[in-house]
C-alpha positions in Angstrom: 0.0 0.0 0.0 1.2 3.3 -0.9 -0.2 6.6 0.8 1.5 9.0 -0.6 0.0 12.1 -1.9 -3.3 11.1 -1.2 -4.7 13.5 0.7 -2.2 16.6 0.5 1.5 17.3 -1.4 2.4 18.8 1.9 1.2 15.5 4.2 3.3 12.1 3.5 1.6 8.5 3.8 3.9 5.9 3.0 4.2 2.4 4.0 1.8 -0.3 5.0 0.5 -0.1 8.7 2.4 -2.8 10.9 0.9 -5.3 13.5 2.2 -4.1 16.9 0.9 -0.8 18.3 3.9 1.9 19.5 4.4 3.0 23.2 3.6 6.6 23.5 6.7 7.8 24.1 8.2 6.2 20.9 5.3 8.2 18.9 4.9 11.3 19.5 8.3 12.7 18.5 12.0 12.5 19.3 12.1 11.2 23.3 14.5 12.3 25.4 16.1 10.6 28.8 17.4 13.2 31.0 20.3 12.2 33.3 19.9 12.2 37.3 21.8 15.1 37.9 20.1 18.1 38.0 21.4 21.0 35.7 20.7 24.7 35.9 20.3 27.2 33.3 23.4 27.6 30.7 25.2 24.4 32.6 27.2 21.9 30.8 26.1 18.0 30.3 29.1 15.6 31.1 29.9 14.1 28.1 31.8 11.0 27.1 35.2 11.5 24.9 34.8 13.3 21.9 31.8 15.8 22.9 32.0 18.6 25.6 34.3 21.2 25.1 36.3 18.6 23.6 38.5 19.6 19.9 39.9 17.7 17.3 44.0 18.5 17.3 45.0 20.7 14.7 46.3 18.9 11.2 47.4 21.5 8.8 49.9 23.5 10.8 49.2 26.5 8.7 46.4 29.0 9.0 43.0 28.5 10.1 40.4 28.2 7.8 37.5 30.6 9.1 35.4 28.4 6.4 32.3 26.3 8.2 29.1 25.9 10.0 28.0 25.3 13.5 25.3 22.9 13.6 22.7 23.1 16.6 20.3 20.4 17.7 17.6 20.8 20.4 15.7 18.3 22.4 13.2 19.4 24.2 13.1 17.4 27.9 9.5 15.8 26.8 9.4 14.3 23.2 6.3 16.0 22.0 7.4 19.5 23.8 4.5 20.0 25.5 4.6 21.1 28.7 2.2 21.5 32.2 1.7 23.1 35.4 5.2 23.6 37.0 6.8 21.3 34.5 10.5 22.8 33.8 10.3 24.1 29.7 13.4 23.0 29.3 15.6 22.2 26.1 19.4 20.5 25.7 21.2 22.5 23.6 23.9 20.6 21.0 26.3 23.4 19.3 28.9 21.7 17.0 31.7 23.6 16.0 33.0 23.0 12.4 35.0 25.8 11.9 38.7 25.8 12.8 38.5 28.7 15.0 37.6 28.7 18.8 33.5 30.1 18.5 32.6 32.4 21.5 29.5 34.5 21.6 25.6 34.0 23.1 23.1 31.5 22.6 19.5 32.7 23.2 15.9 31.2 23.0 13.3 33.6 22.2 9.7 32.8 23.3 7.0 34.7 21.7 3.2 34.4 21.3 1.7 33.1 18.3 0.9 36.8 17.2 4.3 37.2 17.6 4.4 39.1 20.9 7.4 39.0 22.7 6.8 36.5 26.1 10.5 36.1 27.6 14.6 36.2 26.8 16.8 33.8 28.2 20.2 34.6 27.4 23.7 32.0 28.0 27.4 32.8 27.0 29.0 30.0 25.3 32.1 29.1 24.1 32.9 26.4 21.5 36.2 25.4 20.8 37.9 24.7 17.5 36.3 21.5 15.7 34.5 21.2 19.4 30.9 20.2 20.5 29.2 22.6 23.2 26.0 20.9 25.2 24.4 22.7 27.5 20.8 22.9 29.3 18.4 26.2 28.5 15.2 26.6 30.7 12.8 29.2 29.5 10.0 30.7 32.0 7.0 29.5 32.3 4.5 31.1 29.8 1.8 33.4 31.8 -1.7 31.9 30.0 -2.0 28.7 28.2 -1.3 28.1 24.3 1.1 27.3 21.8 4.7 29.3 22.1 6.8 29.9 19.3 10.7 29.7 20.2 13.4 31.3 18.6 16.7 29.7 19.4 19.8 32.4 18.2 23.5 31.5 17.9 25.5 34.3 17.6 29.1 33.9 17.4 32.7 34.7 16.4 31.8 34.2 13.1 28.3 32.5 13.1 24.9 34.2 13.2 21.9 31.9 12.9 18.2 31.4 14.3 16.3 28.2 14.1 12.3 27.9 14.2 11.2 25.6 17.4 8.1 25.3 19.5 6.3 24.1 22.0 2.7 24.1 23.9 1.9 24.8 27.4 -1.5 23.5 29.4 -2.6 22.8 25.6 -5.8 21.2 27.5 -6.8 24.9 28.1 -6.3 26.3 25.0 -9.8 27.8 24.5 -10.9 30.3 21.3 -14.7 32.0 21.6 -16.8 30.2 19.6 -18.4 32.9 16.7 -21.3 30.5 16.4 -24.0 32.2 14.0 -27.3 32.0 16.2 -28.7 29.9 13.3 -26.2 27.7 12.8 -28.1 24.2 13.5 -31.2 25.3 11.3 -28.6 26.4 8.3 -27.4 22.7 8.3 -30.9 21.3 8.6 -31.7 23.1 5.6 -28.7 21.9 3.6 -29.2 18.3 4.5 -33.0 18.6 3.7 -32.6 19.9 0.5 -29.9 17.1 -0.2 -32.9 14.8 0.5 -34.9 16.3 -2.7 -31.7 15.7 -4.9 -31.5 11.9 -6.6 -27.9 10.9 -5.7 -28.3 8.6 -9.3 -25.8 6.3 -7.9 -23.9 4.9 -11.3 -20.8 1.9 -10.5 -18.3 1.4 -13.4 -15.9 -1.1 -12.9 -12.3 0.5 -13.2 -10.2 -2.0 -14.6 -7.2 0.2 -15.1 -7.1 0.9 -11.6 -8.0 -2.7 -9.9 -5.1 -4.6 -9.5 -4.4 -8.2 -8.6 -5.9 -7.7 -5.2 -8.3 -5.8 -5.4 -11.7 -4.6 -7.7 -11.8 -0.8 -8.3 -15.2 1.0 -9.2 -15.5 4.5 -10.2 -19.1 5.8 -8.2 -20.8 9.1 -10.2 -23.8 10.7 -8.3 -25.3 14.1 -7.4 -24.6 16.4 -4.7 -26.5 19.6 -4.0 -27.8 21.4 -6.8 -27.6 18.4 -9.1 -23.6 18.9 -9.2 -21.7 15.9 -10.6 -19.2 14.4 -8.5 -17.5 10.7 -7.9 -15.2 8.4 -5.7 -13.5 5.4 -6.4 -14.7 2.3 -4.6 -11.9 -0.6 -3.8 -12.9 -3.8 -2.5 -10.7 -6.3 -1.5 -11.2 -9.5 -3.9 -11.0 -11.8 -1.2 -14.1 -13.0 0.2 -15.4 -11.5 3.1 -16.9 -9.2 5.3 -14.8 -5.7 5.7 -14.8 -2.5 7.8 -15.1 0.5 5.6 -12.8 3.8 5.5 -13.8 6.3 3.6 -11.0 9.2 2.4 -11.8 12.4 2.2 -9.2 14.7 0.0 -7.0 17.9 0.8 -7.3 20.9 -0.5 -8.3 21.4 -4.7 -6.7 17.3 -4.3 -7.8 14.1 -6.4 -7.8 11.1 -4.6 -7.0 8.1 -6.3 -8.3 4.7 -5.1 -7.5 3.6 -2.1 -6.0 0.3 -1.5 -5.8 -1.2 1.9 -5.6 -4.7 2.7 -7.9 -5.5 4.9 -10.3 -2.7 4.0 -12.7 -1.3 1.8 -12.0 2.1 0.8 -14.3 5.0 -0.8 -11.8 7.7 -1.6 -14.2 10.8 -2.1 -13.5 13.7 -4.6 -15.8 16.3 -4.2 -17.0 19.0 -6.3 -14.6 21.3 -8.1 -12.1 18.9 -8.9 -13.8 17.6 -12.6 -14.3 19.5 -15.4 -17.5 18.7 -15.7 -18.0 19.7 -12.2 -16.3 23.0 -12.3 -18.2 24.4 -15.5 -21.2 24.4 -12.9 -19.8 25.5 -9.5 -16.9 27.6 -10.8 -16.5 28.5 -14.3 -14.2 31.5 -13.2 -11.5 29.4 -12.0 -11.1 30.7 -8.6 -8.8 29.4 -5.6 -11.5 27.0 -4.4 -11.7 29.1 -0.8 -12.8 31.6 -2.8 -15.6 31.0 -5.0 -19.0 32.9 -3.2 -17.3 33.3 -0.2 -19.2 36.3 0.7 -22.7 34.1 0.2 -23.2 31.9 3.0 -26.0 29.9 0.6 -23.8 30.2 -2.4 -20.5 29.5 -0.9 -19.0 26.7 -2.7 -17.8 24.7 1.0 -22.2 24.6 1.3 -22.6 22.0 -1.6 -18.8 20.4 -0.6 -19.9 19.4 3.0 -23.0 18.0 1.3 -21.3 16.0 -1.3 -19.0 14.4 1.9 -22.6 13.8 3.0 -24.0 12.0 -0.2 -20.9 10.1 -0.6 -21.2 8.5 3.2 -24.9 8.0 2.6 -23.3 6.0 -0.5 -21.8 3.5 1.5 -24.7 3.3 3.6 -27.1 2.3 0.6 -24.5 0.1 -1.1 -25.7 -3.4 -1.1 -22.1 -5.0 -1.5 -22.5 -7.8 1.2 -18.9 -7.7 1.9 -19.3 -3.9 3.3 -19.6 -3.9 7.3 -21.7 -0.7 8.1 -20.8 -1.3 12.0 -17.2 -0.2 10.9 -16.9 2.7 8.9 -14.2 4.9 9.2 -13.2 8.5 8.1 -9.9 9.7 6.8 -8.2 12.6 5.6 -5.7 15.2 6.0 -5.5 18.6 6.1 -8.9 19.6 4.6 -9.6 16.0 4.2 -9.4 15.7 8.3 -11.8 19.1 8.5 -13.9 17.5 6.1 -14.3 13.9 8.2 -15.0 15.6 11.1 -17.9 17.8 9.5 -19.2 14.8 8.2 -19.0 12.7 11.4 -21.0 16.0 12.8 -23.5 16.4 10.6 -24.3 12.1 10.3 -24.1 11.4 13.9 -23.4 7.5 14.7 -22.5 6.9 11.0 -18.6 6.8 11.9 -17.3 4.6 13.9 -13.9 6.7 14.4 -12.3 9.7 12.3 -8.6 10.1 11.6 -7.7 13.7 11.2 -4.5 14.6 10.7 -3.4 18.5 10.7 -7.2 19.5 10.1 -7.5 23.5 8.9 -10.2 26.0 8.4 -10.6 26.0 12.6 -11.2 29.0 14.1 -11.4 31.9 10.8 -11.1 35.4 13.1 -8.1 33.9 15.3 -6.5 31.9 12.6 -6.8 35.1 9.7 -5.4 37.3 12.5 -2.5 35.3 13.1 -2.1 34.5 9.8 -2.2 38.5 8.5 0.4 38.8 11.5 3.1 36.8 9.9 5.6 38.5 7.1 5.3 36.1 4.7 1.5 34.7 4.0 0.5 31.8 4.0 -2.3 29.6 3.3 -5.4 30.4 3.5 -4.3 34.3 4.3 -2.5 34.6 1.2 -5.4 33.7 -0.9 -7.9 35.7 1.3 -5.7 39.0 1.1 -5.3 38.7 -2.7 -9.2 38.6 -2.8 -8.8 42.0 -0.4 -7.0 43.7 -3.5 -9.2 41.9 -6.3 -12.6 43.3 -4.5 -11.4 46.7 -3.1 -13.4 47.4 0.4 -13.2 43.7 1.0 -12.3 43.1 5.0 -11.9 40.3 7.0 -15.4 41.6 9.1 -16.8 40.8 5.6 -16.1 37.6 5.0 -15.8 36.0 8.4 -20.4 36.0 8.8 -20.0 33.4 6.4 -16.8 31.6 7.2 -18.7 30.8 10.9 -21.3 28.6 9.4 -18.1 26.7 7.9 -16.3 26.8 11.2 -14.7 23.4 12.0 -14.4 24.5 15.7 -18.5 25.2 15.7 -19.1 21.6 14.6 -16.5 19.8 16.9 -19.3 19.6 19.9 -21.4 17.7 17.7 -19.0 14.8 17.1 -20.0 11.3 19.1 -17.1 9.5 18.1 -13.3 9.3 18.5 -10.9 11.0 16.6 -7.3 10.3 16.1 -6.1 13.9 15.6 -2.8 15.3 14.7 -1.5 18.7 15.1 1.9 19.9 13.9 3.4 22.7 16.3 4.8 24.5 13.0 1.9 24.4 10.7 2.0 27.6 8.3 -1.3 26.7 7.5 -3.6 26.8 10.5 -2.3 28.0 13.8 -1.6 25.1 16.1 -3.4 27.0 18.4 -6.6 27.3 16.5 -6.3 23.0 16.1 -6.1 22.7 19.6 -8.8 24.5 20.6 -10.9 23.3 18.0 -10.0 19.8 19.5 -10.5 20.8 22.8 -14.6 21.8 21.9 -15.4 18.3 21.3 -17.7 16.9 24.0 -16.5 15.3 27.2 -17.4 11.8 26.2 -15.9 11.9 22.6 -12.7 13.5 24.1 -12.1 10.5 26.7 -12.2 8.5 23.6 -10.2 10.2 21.5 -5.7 10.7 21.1 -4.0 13.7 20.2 -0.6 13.4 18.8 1.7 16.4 18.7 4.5 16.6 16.2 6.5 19.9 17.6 9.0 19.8 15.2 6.9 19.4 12.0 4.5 21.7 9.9 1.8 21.1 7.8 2.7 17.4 8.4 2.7 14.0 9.6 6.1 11.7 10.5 6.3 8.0 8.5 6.5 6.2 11.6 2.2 7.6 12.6 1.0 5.8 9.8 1.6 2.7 11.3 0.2 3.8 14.2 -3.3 5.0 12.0 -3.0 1.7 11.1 -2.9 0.0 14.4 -5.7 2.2 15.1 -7.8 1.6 12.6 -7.8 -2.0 14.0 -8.8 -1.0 17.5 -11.8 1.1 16.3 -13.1 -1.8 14.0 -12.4 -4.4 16.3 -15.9 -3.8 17.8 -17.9 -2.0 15.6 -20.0 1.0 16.5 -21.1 2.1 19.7 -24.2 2.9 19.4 
């Protein structure tokens, strides 16, 4: 099985899931073992031979070449850098020396909000001698509120100047964002899915023979979404006989997703509206970033009739009467907008899912995460797109836009969720504030967040490490071990 791509260029799936779930520790990031002794701020580790202050004897009794790097590595003294109460925020520091000059200068970690608002300073003299390795122990001060921090850690030397981007999160359980929940909100829904109910879906299955392989019988699916918009998925089913749990793949952002083919599954990858030509000609024949396209509409807006065709497709595998298909154990699972996307859908079909896998989810939180996002020097997605449309259509504001990006909130459908979620938040994502995830995570209800794992990746973006998609794997085995609970 091959996941790559599927769901986002920026989110990697690779490898088939192995039997044999990990220990926590060995998941969620780099661990790290602190020795007994107790170090303060700035103090040296003991180190065998060869680290330390230790340097390599000089070999070309000439001059010396002020040519070279120093290379830094931090570990954070919890694996997924995420820190509580009066836990100590504290980071080993690794300077390596390559030049073949003695480096002396200051080493400094700069916390800051994720507006960018300077929190604290912590400031250590250091010395690294020629072809030498420096470690040393940094603590910064406890943040004053809960949320994510970002960390700039500076070298500044004899002949080095360098910052690297870190972070970490602190009390992330409390991260909490108002809500912006349009007083209608419930009844808009209930008017989408009702007048879903008056399109026919006109379900059509067409074998795919260039896409089924030894192992498996592909089938591309055609139907109807809202407003009698074309759109299709491709249905694998394993050709073994039996009966099989179900996961259904919802795609990232403006993203195909080819078929899905997972051993001991049946897959329906979904590809919503706007992705076909067909498809397009209808919904937008302008050729608009996808985010885009009647954004000021709330009944218009082009997310309306997508959440509705993740809606159809679902109710797809529900009317399927392929009696290998086990409707006890159906699964959603996506990335990026694919992991918004599951969730909605888990929201708006309650007890359909059994479980949702939702890696780096966006679109949480619109005011917090378009404020941060307009914050940073270089924009990102979605605030790059969004501020382009500010100069397109001239008196264009954020206040203008955001009455309809509520009703598409992620974070204003997370209460409505009854099952678990395997959700996965990068502490370096350009494209949704960590922040924003977490407290979008942190609205789902009380029962479906004891069921539920987070998994923080502090040193990643916009993705997921190799080594989780086992562990999606594994978990996809625990959720469908018993079906649904109903």
């Amino acid at each position: 099985t091959n996941y790559q791509d599927y769901f986002n260029d920026k989110i990697s799936y690779s490898g088939t899931p192995e039997k044999g779930r990990k220990p926590s520790g060995a998941v969620m990031g780099t661990a790290l073992t602190l020795p007994t002794k107790k170090h303060v701020e700035g103090e040296e580790e003991h180190t065998e031979e060869g680290e330390g202050d230790h340097a390599e004897p000089s070999t070309d009794g000439g001059e010396e070449d002020e040519e070279g790097e120093i290379i830094p590595v931090f570990k954070p003294a919890k694996h997924d850098a995420v820190f509580y109460g009066k836990e100590p925020i504290k980071y080993l520091v690794t300077l390596s020396n390559k030049y073949k000059i003695k480096q002396e200068g200051t080493f400094s970690m700069v916390v800051e909000t994720e507006r960018g608002k300077q929190v604290s300073v912590t400031t250590v003299k250091v010395k690294i001698p020629r072809k030498g390795m420096k470690k040393f122990y940094v603590t910064v001060p406890t943040p004053p509120e809960p949320g994510i921090y970002m960390l700039r850690a500076a070298t500044n030397t004899t002949t080095y100047d360098d910052t690297a981007a870190l972070a970490f999160g602190y009390e992330i359980n409390k991260i909490q964002t108002p809500y912006y929940l349009p007083p209608d909100f419930d009844d808009f829904w209930r008017e989408a899915l009702a007048e879903l109910a008056t399109v026919d879906p006109q379900y059509k299955i067409t074998p795919d023979p260039g896409q089924s392989t030894k192992y498996h019988d592909v089938y591309r699916v055609d139907m109807m979404g809202l407003g009698n918009v074309p759109f299709y998925g491709y249905l694998s089913i394993p050709k073994l006989k039996g009966k099989y749990p179900v996961v259904v793949g919802y795609g990232g952002y403006e993203k195909f997703v080819p078929p899905l083919l997972f051993v001991d599954y049946i897959t329906f990858a979904v590809n919503v509206r706007n992705l076909e030509k067909a498809s397009k000609e209808l919904v937008n024949p302008e050729n608009q970033k996808q985010l885009l396209v009647n954004i000021e509409n709330k009944d218009q807006y082009i997310y309306r009739g997508i959440y509705m065709d993740c809606v159809r497709a679902l109710e797809f595998v529900y009317s399927n009467p392929d009696k290998s298909i086990d409707l006890n154990k159906v699964i959603a699972f996506g990335g990026s907008q694919g992991a918004s996307l599951g969730i909605i859908t888990a929201a708006l079909m309650p007890n359909k899912f059994s479980a949702v896998v939702a890696s780096n989810p966006v679109f949480a939180d619109w005011k917090n995460s378009l404020e941060i996002g307009f914050s940073k020097r270089s924009l990102a997605f979605p605030a790059g797109d969004i501020q382009r449309y500010f100069i397109s259509n001239p008196g264009t504001t954020s206040e203008s836009l955001l009455p309809t990006l509520h009703y598409f909130d992620l974070q204003n459908f997370m209460p409505k969720v009854s099952c678990p979620i395997l959700y996965g938040v990068g502490l370096l994502d350009e494209f949704i504030p960590p922040g924003s995830a977490l407290a979008a995570f942190n609205k789902l209800s009380p029962a479906a967040l004891r069921k539920s794992e987070l998994f923080i990746f502090p040193r990643l973006g916009h993705e997921i490490p190799n080594y989780h998609n086992s562990f999606i794997g594994n978990w996809f085995a625990e959720q469908t071990a018993g079906g649904r609970k109903k």
